[in-house]
Z-matrix of the N, CA and C atoms (Angstrom, degrees):
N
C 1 1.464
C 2 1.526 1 109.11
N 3 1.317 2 118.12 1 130.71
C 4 1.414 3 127.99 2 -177.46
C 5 1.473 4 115.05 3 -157.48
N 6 1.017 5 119.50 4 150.92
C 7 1.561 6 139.09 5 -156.19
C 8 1.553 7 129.83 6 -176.60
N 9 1.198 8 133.44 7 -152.87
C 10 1.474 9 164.56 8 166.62
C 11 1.420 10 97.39 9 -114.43
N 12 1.853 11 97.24 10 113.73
C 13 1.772 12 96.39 11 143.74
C 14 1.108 13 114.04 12 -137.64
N 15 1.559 14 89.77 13 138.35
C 16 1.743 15 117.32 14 158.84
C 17 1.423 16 126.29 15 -75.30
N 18 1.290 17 98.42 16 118.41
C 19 1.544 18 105.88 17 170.52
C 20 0.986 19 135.79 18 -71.59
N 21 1.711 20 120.93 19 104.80
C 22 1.374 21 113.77 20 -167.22
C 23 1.363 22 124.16 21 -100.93
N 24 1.319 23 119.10 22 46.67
C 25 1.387 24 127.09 23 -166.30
C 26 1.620 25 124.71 24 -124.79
N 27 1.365 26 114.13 25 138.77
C 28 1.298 27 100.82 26 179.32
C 29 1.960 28 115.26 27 -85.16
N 30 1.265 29 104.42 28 171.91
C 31 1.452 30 95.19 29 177.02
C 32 1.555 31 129.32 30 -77.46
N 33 1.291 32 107.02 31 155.32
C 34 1.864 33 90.98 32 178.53
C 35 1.614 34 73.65 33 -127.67
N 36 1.945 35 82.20 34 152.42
C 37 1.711 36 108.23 35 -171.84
C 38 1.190 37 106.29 36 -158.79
N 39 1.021 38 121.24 37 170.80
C 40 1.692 39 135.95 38 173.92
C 41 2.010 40 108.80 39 -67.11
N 42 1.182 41 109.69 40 98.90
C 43 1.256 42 122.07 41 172.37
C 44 2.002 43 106.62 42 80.03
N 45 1.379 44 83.89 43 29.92
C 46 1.688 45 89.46 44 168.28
C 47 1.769 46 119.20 45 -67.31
N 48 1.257 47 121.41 46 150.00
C 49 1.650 48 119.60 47 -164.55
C 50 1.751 49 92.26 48 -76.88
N 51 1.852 50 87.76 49 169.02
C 52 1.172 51 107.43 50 164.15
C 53 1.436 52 114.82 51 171.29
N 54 1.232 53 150.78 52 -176.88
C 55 1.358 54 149.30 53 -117.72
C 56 1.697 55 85.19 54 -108.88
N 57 1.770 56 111.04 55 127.77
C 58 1.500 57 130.51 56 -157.63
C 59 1.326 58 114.76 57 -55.77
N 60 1.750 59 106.16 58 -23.86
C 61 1.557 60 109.67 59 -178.54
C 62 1.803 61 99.64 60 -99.62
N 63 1.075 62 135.35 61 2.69
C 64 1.598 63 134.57 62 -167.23
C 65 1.816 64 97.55 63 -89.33
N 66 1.238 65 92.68 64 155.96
C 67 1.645 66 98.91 65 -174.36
C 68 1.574 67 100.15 66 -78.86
N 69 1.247 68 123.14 67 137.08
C 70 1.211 69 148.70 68 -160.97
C 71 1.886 70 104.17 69 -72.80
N 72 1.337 71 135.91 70 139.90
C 73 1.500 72 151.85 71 -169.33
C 74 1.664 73 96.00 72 -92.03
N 75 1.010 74 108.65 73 101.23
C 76 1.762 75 128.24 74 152.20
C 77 1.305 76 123.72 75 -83.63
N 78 1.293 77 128.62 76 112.13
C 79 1.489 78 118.05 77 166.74
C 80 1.543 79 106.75 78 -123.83
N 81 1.228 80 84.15 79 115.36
C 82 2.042 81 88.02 80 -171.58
C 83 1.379 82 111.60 81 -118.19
N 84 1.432 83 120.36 82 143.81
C 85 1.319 84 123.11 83 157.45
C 86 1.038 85 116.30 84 -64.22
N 87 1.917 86 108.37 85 124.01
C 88 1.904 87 105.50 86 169.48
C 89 1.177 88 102.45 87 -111.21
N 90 1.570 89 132.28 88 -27.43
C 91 1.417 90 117.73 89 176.23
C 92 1.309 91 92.68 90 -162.09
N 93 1.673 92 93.42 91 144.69
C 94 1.916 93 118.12 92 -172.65
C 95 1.526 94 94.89 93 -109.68
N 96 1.687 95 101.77 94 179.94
C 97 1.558 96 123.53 95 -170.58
C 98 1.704 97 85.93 96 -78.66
N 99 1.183 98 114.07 97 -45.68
C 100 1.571 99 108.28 98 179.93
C 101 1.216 100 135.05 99 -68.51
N 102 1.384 101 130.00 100 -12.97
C 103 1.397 102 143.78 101 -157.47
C 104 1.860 103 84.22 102 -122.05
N 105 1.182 104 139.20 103 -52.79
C 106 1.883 105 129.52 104 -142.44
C 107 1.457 106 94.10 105 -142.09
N 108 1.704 107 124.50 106 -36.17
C 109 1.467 108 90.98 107 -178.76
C 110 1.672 109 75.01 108 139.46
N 111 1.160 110 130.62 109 -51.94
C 112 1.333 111 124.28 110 -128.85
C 113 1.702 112 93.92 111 -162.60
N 114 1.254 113 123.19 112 135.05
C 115 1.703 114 144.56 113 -178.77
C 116 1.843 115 105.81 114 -84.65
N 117 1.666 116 110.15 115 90.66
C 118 1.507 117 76.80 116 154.17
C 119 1.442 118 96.03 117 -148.11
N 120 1.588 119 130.39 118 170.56
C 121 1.318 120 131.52 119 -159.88
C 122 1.355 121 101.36 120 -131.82
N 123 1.416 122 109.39 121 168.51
C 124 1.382 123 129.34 122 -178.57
C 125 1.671 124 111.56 123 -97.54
N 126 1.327 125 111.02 124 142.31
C 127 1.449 126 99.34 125 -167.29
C 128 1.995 127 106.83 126 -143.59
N 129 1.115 128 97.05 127 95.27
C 130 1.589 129 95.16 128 -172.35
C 131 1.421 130 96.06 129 -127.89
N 132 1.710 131 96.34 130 129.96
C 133 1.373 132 130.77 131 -176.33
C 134 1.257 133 129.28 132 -128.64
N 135 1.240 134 145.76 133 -153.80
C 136 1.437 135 156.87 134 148.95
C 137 1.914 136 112.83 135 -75.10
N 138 0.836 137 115.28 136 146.99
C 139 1.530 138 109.60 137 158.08
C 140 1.309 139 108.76 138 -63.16
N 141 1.084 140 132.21 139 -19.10
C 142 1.640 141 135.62 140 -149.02
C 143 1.865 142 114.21 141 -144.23
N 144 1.818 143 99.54 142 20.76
C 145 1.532 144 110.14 143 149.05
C 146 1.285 145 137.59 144 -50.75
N 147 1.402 146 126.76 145 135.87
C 148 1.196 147 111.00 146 -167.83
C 149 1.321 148 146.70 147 59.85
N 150 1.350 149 123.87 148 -118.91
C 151 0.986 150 137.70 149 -163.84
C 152 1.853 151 88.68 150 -125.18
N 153 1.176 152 101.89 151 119.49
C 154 2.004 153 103.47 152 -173.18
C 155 1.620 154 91.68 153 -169.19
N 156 1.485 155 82.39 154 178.64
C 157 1.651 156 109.04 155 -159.31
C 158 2.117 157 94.30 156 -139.09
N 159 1.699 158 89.34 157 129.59
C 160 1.365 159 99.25 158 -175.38
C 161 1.610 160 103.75 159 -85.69
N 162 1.381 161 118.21 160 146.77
C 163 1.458 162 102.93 161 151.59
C 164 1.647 163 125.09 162 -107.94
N 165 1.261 164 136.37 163 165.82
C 166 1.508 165 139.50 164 -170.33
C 167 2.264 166 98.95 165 -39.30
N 168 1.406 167 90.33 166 -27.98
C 169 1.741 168 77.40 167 -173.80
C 170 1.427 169 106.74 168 -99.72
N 171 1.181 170 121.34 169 35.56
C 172 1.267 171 104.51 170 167.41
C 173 1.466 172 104.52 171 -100.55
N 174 1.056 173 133.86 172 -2.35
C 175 1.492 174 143.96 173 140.35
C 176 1.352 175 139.43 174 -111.09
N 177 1.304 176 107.74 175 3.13
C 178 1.064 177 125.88 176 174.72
C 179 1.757 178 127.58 177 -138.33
N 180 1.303 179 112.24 178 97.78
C 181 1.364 180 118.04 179 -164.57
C 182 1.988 181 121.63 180 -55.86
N 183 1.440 182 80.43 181 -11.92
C 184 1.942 183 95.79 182 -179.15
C 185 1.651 184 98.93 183 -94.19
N 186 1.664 185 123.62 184 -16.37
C 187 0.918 186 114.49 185 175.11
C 188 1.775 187 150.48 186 -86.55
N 189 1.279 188 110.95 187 156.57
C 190 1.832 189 105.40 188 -166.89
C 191 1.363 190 92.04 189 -42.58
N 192 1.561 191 97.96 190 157.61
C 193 1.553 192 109.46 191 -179.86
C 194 1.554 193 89.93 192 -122.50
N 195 1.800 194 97.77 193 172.16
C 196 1.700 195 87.86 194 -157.73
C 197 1.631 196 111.17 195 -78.40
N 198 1.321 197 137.89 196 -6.23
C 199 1.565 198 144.40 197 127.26
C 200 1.310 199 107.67 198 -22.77
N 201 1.226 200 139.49 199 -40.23
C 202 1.679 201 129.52 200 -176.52
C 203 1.416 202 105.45 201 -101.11
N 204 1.332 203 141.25 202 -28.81
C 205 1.305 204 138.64 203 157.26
C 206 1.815 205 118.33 204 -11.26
N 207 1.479 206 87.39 205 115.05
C 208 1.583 207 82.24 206 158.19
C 209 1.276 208 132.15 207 -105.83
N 210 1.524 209 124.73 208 115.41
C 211 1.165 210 139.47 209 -139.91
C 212 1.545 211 114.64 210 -86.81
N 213 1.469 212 106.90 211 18.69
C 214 1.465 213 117.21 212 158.30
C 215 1.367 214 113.08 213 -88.48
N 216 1.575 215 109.68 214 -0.15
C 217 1.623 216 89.86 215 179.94
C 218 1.682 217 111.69 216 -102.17
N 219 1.616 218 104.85 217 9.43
C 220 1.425 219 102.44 218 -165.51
C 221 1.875 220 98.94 219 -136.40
N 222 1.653 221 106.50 220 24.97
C 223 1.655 222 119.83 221 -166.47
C 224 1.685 223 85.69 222 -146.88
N 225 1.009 224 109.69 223 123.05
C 226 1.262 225 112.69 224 161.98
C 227 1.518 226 124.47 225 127.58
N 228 1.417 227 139.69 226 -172.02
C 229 1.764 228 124.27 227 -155.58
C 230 1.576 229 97.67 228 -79.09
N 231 1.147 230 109.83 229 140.19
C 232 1.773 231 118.68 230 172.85
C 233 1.457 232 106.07 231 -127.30
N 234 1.644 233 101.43 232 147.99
C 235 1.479 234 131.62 233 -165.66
C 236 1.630 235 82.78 234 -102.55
N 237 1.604 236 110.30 235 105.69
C 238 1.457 237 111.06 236 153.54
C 239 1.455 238 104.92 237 -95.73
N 240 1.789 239 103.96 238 156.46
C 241 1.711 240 128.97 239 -174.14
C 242 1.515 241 102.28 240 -126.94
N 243 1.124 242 95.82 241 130.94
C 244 1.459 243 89.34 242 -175.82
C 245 1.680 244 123.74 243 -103.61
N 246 0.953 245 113.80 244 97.96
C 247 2.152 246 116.32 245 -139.97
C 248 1.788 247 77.99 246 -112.88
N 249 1.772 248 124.33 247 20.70
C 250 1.787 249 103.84 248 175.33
C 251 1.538 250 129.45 249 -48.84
N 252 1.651 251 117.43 250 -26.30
C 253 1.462 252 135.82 251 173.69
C 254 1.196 253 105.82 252 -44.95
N 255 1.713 254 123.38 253 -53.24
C 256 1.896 255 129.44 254 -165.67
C 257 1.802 256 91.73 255 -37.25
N 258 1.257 257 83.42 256 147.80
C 259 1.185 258 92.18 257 170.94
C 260 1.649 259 108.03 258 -129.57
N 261 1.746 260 131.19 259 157.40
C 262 0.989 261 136.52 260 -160.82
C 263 1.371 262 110.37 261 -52.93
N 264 1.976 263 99.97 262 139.61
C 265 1.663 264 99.60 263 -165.34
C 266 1.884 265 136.14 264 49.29
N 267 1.599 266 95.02 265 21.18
C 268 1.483 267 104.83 266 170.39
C 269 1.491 268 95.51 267 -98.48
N 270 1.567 269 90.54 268 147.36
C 271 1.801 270 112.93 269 176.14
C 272 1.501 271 115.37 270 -92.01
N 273 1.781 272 101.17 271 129.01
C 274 1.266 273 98.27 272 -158.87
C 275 1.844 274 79.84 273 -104.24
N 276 1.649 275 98.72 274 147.92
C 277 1.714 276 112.77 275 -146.79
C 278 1.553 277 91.02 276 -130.94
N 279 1.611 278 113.40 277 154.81
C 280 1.408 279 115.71 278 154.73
C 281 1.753 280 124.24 279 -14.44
N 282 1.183 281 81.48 280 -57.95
C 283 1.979 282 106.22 281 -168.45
C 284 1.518 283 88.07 282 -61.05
N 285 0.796 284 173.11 283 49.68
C 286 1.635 285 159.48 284 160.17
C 287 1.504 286 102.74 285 -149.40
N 288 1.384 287 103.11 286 5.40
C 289 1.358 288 102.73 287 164.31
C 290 1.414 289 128.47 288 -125.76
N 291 1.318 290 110.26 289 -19.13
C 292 1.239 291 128.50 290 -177.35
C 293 1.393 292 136.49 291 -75.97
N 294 1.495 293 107.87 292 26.78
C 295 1.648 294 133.35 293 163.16
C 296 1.157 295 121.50 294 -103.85
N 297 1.462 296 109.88 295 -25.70
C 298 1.820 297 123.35 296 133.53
C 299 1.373 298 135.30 297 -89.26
N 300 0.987 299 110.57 298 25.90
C 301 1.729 300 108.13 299 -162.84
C 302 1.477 301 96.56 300 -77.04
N 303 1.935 302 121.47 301 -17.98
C 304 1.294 303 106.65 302 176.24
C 305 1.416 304 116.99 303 -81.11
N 306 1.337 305 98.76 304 4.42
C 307 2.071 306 90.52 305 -178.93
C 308 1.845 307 89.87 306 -122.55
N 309 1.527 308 111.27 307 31.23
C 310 1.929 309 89.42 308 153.96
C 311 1.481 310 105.99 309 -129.80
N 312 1.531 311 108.53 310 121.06
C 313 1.146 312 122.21 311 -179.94
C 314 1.457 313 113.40 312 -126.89
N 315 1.427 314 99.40 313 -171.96
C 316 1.675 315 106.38 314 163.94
C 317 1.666 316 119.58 315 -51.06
N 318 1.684 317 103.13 316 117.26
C 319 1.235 318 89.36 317 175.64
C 320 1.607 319 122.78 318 101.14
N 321 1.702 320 97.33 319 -22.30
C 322 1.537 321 112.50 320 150.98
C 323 1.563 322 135.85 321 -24.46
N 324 1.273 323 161.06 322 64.95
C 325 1.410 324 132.26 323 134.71
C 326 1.272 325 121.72 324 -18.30
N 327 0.688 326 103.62 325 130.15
C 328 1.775 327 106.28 326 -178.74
C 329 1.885 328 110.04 327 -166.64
N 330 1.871 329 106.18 328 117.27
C 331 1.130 330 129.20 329 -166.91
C 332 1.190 331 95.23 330 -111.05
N 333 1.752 332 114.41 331 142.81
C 334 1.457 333 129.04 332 177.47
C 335 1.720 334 91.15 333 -116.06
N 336 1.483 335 117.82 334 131.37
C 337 1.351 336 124.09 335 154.98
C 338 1.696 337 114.67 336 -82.66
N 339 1.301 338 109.51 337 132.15
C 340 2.056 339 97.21 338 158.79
C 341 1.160 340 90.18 339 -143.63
N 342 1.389 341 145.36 340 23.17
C 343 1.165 342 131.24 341 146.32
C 344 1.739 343 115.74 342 91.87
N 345 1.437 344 117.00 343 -6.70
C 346 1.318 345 143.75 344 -163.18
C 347 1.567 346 96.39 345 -72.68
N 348 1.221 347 124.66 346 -25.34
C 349 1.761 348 105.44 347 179.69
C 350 1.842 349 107.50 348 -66.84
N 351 1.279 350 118.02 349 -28.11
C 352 1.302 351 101.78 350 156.96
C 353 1.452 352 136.34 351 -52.74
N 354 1.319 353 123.85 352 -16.50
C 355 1.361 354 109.45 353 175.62
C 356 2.002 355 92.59 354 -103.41
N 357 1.223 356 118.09 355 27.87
C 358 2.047 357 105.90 356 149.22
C 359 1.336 358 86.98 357 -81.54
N 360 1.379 359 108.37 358 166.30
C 361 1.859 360 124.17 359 -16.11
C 362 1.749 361 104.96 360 -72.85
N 363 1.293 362 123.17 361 4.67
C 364 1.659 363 101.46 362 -155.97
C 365 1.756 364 102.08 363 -85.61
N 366 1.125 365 86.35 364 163.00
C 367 1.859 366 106.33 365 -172.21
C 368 1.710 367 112.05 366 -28.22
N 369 1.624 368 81.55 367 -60.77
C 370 1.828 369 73.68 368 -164.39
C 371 1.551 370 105.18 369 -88.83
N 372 1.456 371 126.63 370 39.02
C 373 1.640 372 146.17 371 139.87
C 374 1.631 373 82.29 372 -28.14
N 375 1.868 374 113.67 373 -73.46
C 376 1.132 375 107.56 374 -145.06
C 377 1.360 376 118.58 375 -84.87
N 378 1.149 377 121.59 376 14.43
C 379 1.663 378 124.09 377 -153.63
C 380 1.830 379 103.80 378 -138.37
N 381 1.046 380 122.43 379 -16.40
C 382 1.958 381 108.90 380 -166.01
C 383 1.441 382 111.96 381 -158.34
N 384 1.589 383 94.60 382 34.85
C 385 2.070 384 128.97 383 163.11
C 386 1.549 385 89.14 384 -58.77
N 387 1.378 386 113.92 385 161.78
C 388 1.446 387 129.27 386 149.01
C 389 1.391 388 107.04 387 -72.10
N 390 1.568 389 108.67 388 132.78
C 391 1.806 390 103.65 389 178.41
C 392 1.971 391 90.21 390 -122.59
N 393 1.345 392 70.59 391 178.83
C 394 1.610 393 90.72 392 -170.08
C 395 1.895 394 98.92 393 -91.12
N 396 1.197 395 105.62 394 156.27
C 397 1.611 396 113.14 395 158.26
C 398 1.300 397 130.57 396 -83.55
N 399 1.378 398 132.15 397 144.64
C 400 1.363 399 115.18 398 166.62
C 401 1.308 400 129.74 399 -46.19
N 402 1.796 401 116.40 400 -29.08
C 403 1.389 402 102.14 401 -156.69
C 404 2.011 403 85.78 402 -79.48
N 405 1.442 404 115.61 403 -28.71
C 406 1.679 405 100.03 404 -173.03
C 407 1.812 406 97.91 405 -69.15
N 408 1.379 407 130.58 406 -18.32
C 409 1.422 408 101.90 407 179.19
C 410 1.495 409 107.09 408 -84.96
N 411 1.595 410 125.79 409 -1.73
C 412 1.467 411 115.54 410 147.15
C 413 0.916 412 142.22 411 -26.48
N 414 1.755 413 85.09 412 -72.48
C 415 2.051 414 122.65 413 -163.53
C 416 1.321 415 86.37 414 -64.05
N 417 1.658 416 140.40 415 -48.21
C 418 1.534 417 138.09 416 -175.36
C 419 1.318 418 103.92 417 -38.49
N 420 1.444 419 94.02 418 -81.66
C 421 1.867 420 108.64 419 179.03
C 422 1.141 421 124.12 420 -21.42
N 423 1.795 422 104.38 421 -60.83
C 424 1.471 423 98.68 422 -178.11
C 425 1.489 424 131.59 423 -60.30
N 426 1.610 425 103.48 424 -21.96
C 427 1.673 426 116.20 425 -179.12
C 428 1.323 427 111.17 426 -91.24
N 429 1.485 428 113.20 427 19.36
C 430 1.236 429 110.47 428 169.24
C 431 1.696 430 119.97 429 56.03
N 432 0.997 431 133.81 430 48.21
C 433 1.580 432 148.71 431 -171.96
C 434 1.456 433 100.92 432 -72.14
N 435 1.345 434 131.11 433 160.73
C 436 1.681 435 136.70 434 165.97
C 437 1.306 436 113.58 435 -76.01
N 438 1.902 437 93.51 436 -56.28
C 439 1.386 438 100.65 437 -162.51
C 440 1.866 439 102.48 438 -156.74
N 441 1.322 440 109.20 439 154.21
C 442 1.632 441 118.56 440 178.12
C 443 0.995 442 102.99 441 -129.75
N 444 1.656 443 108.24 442 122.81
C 445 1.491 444 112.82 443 169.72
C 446 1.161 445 117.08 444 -111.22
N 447 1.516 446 140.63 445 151.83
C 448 1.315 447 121.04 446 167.10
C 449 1.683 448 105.19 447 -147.30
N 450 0.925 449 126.82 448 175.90
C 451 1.768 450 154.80 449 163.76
C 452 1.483 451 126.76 450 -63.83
N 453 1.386 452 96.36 451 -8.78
C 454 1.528 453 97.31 452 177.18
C 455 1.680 454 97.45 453 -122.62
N 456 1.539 455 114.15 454 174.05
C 457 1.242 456 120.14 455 -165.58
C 458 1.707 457 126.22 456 -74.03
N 459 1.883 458 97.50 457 -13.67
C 460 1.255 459 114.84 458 177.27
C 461 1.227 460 119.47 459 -173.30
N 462 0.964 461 107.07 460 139.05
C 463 1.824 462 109.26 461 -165.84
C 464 1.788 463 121.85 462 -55.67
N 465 1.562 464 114.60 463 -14.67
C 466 1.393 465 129.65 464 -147.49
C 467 1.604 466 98.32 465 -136.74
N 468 1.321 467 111.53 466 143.50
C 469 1.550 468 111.50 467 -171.56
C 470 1.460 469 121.38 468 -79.92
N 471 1.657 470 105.67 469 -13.87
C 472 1.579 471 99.63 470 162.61
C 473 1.602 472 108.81 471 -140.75
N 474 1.123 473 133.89 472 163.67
C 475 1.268 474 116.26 473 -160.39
C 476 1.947 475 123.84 474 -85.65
N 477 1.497 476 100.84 475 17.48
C 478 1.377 477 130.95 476 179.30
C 479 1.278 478 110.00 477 -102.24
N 480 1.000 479 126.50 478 -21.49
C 481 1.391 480 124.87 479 -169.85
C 482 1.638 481 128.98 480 -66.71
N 483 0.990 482 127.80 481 171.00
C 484 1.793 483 113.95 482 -161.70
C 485 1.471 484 101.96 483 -77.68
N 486 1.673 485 126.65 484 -32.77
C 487 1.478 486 122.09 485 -169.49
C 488 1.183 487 91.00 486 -10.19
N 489 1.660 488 101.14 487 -88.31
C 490 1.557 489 122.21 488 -115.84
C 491 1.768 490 90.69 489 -73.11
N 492 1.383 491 125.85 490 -26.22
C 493 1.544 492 118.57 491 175.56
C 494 1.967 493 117.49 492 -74.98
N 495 1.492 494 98.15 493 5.70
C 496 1.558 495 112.69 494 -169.69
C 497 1.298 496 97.78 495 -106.39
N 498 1.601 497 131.87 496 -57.61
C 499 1.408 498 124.17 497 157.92
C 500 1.375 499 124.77 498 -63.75
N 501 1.443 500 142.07 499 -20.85
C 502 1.148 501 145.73 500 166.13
C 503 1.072 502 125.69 501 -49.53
N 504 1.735 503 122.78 502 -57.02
C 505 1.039 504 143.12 503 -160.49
C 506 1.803 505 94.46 504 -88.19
N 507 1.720 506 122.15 505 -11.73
C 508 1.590 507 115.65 506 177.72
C 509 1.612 508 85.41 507 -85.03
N 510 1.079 509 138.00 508 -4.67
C 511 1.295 510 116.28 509 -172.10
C 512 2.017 511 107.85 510 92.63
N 513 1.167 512 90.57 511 19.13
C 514 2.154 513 97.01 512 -163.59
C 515 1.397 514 82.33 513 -94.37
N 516 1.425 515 113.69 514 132.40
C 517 1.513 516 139.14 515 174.41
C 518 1.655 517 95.95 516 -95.16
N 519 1.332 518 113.54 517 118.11
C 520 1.274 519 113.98 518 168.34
C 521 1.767 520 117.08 519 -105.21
N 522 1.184 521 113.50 520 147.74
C 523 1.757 522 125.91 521 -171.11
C 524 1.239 523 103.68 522 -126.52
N 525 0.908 524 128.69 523 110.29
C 526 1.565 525 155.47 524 -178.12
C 527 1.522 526 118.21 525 -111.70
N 528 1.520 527 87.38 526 151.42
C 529 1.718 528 89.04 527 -165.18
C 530 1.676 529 140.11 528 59.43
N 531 1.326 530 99.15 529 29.25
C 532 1.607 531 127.13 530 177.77
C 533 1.597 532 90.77 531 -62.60
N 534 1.409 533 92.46 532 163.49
C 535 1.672 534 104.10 533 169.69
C 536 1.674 535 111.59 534 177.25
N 537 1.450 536 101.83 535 155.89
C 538 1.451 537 109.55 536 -169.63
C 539 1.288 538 110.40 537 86.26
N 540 1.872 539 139.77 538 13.10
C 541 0.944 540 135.15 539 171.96
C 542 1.440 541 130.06 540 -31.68
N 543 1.501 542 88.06 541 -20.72
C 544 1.902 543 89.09 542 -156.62
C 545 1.143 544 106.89 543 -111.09
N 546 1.749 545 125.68 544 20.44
C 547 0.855 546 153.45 545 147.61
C 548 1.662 547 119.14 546 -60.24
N 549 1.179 548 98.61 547 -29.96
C 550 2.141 549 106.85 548 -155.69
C 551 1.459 550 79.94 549 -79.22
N 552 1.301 551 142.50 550 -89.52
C 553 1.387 552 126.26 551 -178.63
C 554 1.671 553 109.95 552 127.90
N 555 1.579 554 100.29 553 -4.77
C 556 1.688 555 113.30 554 166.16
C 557 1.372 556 116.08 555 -160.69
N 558 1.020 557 118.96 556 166.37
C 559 1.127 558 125.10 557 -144.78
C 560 2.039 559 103.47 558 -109.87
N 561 1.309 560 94.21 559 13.51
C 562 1.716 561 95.97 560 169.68
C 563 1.530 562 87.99 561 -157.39
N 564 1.317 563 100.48 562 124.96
C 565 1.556 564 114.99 563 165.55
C 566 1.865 565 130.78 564 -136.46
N 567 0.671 566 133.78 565 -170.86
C 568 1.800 567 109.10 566 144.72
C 569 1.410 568 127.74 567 -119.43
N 570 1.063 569 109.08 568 120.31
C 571 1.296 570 126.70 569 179.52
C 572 1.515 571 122.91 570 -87.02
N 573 1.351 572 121.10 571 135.52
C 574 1.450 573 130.70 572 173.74
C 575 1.363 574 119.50 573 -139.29
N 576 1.459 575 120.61 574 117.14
C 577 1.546 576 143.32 575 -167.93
C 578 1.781 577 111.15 576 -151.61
N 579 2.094 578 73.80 577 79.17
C 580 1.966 579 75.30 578 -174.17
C 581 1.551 580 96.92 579 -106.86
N 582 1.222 581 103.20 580 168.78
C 583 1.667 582 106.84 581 -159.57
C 584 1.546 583 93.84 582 -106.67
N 585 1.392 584 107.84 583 171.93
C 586 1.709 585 117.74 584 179.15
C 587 1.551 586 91.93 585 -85.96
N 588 1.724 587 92.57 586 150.79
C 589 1.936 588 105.89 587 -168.59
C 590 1.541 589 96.05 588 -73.04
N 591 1.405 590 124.45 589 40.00
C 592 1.644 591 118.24 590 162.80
C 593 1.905 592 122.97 591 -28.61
N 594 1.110 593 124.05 592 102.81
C 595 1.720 594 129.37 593 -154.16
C 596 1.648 595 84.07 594 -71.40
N 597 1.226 596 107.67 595 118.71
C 598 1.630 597 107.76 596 147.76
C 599 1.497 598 113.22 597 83.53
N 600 1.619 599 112.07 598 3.54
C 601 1.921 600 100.48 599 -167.83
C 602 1.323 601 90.69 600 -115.81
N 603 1.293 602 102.99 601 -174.04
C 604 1.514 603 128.56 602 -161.89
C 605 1.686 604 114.73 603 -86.90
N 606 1.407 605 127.44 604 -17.50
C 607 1.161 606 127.73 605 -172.22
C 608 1.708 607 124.76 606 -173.31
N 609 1.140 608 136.49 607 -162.98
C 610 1.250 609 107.33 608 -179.05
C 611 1.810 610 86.95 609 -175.44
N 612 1.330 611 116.36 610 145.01
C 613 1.899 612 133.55 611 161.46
C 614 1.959 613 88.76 612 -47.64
N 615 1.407 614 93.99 613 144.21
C 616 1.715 615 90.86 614 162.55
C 617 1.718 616 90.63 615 -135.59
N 618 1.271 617 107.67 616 163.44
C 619 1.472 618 108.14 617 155.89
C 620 1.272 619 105.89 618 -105.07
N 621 1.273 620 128.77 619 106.75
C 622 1.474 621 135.20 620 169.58
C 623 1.625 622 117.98 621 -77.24
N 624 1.670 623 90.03 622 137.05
C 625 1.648 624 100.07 623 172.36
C 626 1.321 625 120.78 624 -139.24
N 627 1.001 626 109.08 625 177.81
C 628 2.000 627 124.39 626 -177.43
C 629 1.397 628 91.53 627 -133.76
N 630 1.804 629 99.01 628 128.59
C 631 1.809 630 90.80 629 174.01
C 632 1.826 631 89.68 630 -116.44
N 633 0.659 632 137.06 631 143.42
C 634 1.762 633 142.37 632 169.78
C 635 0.992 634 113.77 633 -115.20
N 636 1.704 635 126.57 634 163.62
C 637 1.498 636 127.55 635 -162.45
C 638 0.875 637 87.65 636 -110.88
N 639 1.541 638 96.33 637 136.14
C 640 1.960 639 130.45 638 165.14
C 641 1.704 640 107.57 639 -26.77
């Protein structure tokens, strides 16, 4: 397998943003070529920096953790939508999907673009994204989907809200904080955003990509 890939990831850095109550991104020097021989740093973050992938227990304590994940639902061809028009704090609804609704099924990936990783790093990055509605994290559920990725930092307008316990509990792996969508250049590609084998937690940094044919 060979192709073009697009990088769909945002950066992680030393005091990079993220949601006001989330544990804060450190990237520290622990040892240089000058001090030990050899450069390597300390790196403590969130499970859910950047650009990452939730699993069912990050809201749900009965749920797979990202160690039990099966990583066909977050490796493999994805149905991008292209929603760049939303505009800040618009609700993304059934109707914005339903010109594909015949290509989302069981087993679906399926990525929404709005173009929102351009406004990281600034504040309201995290606060006035287009979010989704409950009744579309239904219509998901009910069609049985793998996984939802999108461009903004979270699918739901506050981080309490039922989404993420409405796709969770279908077993829907969500990927957050994608970017450069509008880069991929079609609207079926394959995508891979597998998480680190973290034992037992709720989520994990992915480096996300788009590979496209030569």
């Amino acid at each position: 397998m060979s192709g073009k890939f697009v990088d769909l990831s945002l950066d992680i850095y030393h005091a990079a943003p993220t949601f006001a109550l989330d544990p804060k991104c450190a990237v520290i020097v622990h040892h240089t070529v000058d001090s030990m021989g050899y450069n390597i740093s300390q790196l403590v973050m969130s499970t859910h920096q950047g650009t990452h992938l939730d699993a069912p227990f990050h809201f749900l304590d009965e749920g797979k953790t990202v160690d039990q994940l099966d990583l066909n639902k977050c490796i493999g061809e994805a149905l991008l939508v292209d929603l760049s028009h939303k505009k800040p704090k618009e609700p993304l609804t059934v109707e914005d999907f339903a010109h594909v609704a015949d290509r989302i099924g069981e087993g679906t990936r399926l990525i929404y673009r709005t173009d929102w990783h351009k406004q990281y790093p600034q504040k309201h990055y995290f606060s006035d994204f287009p979010y989704m509605t409950i009744e579309l994290a239904e219509w998901l559920a009910e069609r049985r989907i793998a996984m939802i990725g999108m461009d903004a930092p979270t699918p739901n307008p506050t981080d309490f809200d039922p989404v993420h316990k409405i796709l969770l509990k279908a077993e829907i792996v969500i990927v957050e904080g994608l970017a450069n969508l509008g880069d991929v250049g079609t609207d079926e590609f394959f995508f891979m955003a597998a998480p680190l084998r973290i034992k037992g937690r709720d989520g994990s940094p992915v480096r996300a990509l788009a590979m496209l044919k030569s």
